[in-house]
C-alpha positions in Angstrom: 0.0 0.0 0.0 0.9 3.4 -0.5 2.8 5.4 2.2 0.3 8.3 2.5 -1.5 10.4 5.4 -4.8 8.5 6.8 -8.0 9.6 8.1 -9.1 8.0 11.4 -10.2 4.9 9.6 -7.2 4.6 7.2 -8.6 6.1 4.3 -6.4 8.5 2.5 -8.9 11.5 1.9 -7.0 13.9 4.1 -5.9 17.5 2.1 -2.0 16.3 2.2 -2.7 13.0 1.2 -4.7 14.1 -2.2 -1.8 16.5 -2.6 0.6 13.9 -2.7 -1.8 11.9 -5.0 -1.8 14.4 -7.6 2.3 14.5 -7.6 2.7 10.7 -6.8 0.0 9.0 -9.8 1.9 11.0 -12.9 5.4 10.2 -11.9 4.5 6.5 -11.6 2.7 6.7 -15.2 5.7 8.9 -16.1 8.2 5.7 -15.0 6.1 3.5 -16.7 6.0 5.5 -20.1 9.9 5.7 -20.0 10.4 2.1 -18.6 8.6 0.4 -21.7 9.4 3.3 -24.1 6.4 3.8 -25.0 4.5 6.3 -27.1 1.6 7.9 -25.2 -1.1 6.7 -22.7 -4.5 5.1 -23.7 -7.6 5.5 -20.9 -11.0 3.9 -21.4 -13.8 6.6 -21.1 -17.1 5.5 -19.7 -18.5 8.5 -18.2 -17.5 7.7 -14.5 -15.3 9.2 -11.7 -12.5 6.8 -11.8 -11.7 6.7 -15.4 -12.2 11.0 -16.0 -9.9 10.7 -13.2 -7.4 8.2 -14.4 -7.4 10.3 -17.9 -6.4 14.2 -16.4 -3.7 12.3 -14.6 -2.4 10.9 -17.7 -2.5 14.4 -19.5 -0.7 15.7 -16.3 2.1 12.9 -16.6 2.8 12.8 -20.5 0.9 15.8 -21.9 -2.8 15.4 -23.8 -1.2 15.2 -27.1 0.2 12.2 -25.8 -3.3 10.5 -24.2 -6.3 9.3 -26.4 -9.5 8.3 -24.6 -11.9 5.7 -25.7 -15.4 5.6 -25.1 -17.0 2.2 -26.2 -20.8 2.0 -25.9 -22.1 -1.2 -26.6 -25.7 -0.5 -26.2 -28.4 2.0 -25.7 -27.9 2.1 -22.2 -24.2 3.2 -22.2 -24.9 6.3 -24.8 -25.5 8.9 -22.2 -22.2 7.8 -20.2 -20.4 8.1 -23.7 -21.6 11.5 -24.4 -20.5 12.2 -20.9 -16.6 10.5 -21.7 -16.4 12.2 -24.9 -17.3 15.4 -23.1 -14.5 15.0 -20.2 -12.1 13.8 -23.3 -12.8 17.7 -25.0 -12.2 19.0 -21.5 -8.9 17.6 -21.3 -7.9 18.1 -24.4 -7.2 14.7 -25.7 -8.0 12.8 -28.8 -10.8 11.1 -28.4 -12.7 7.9 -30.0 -16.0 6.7 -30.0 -16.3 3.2 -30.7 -20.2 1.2 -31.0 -19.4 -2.3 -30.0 -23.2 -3.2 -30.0 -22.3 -5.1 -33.6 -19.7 -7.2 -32.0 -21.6 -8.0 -29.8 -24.3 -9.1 -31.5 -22.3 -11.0 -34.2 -20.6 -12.5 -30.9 -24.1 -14.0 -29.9 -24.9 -15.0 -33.1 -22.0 -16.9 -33.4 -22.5 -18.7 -29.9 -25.9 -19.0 -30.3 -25.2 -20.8 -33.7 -23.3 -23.2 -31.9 -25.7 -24.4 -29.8 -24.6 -22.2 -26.7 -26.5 -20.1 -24.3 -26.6 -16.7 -26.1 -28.9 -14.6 -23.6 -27.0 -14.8 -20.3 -26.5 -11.5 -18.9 -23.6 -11.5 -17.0 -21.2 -13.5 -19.3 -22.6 -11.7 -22.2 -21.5 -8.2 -20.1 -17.7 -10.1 -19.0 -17.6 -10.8 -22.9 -18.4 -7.0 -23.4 -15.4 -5.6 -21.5 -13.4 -8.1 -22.9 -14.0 -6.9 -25.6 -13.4 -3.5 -24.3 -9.7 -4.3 -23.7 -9.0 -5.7 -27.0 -10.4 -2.7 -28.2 -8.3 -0.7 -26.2 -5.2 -2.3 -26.7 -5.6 -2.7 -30.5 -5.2 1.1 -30.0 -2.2 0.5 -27.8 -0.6 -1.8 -30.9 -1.2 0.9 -33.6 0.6 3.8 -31.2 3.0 1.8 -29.4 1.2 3.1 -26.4 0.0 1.7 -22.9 -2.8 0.5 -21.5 -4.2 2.4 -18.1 -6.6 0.1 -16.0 -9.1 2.7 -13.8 -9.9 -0.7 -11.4 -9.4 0.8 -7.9 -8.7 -1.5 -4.5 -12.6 -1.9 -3.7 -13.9 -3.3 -7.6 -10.3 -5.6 -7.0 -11.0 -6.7 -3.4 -14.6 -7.8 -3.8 -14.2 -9.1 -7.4 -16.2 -6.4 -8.9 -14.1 -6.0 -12.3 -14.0 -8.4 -15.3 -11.6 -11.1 -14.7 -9.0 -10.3 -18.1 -11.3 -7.3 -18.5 -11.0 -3.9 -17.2 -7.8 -6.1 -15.2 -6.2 -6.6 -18.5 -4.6 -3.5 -18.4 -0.7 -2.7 -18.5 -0.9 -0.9 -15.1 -4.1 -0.4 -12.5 -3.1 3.3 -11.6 -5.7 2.8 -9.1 -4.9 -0.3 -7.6 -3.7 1.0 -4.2 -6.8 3.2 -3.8 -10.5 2.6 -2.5 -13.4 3.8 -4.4 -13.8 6.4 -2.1 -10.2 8.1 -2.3 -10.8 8.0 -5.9 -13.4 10.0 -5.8 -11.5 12.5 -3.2 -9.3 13.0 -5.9 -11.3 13.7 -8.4 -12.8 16.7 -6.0 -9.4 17.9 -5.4 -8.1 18.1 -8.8 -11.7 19.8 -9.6 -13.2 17.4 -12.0 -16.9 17.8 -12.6 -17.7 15.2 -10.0 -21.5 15.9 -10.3 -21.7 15.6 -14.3 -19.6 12.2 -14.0 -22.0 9.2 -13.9 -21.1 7.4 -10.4 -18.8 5.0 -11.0 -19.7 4.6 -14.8 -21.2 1.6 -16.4 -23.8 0.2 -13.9 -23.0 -3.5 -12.7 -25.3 -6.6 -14.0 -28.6 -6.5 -12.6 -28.0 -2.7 -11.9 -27.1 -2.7 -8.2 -23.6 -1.9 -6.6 -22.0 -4.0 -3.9 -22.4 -1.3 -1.4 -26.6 -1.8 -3.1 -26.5 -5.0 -2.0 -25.5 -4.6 1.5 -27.7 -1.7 2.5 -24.9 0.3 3.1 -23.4 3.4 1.6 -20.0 2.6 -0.6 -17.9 4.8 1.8 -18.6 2.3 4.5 -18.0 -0.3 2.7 -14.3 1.0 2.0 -13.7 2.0 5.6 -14.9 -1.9 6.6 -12.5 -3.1 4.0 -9.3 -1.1 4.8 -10.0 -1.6 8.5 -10.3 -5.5 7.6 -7.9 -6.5 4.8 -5.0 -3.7 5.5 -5.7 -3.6 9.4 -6.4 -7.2 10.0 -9.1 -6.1 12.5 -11.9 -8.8 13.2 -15.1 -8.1 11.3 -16.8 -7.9 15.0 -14.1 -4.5 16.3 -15.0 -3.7 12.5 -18.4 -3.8 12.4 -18.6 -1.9 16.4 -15.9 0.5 14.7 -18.3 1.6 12.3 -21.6 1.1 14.1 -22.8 -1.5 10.7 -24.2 -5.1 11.1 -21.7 -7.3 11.8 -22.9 -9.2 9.1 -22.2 -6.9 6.4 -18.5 -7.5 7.4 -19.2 -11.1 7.2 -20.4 -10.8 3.6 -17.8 -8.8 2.2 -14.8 -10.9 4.2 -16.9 -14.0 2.2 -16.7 -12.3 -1.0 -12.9 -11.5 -1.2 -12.1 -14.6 -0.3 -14.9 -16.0 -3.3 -13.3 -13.1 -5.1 -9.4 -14.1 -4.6 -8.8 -16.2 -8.1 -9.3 -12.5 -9.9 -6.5 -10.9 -8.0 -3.7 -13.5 -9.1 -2.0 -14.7 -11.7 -3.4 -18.1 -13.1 -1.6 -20.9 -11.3 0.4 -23.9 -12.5 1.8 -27.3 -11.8 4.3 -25.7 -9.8 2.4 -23.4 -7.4 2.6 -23.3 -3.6 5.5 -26.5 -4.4 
């Protein structure tokens, strides 16, 4: 984890800690760049906090004639979040694509369906989407000798939230060490139009969050998590810390451990030998 200042519950949302944020993100994307030689930066646009975010911290680090932002609908009900990418993308001053993927996906279905498979099941027709999301993105990569920047932050990774080889198949998760909730912190501080960004983009399968789920607000959900995972507090000091069901903490210790396979490379003969 990152070295940072820390609220009371461990989250870093405190003024110096953002502040350190905005200077520490671009020299690691800056390393990166230089370490692999490569051309520019490409970010994945979908109209959300953590990817508008992930894309003016890119321009900061290698300049916005160097960053090209993708939006990829792939359906009627991701067009208003990609009017809302390409609309961050002019802000920033950054080429920009637009990219309908509704026709792959519906030659992709075809094809399945043609082969006798199941062709209407909605969440591995939506993993299939950002799948195809990253080759997408990194076809874009190829042409520009570029890199690929995953916005995936710490809560999406820790409760298996994220495409497994999706939005993960990235060449760096710039957001890996952060909670949703620092993410959006950041965005505040480095004045982003936080109330035109749609939440946390795309909506989830079935159209309810995690924190949904649980009946608690996402904030929470990160402070139970750092408190758990990165304190190693029991979920019972957690749950009295935060004045939550106990069972909430339950739930989420169950699903990062459910949730573990995602974070880890795939293992061989060899592993844990």
């Amino acid at each position: 984890m990152l070295d940072l200042p820390r609220d009371e519950t461990g989250l870093a949302t405190t003024t110096v800690a953002l502040r350190r944020l905005q200077e520490l993100l671009p020299e690691f994307l800056v390393d990166l760049t230089t370490d692999a030689d490569a051309e520019g930066l490409v970010v994945p646009l979908d109209g959300g906090v953590a990817t508008a975010t992930a894309a003016a911290l890119a321009v900061d680090a290698v300049g916005a004639e160097d960053v090209i932002g993708l939006a990829m609908p792939a359906g009627l009900t991701d067009e208003a979040t990609a009017r809302t990418a390409e609309t961050v993308a002019e802000m920033l001053g950054i080429d920009h694509r637009r990219l309908q993927l509704q026709p792959v996906v519906a030659a992709f279905q075809e094809t399945v369906g043609e082969a006798g498979g199941p062709a209407d099941d909605l969440v591995a027709t939506d993993n299939a989407v950002e799948r195809f999301r990253t080759a997408t993105a990194y076809y874009f990569a190829n042409r520009r000798e570029a890199l690929v920047v995953g916005p995936v932050d710490r809560t999406d990774r820790l409760l298996g939230s994220a495409t497994k080889y999706g939005e993960t198949g990235v060449d760096c998760l710039l957001f890996g060490d952060l909670y949703g909730t620092e993410v959006r912190a950041l965005a505040a501080a480095m004045d982003l139009p936080v109330d035109m960004l749609d939440g946390d983009g795309r909506a989830p399968a079935g159209g309810a969050t995690d924190a949904n789920r649980l009946d608690v607000d996402a904030e929470t959900v990160d402070r139970a998590l750092r408190l758990h995972v990165d304190e190693g507090r029991e979920p019972r000091a957690v749950a009295d810390r935060l004045g939550i069901d106990r069972s909430v903490v339950a739930r989420l210790k169950e699903w990062c451990a459910a949730t573990r396979h995602k974070r880890h490379m795939p293992p061989k003969p060899s592993t844990n030998r």
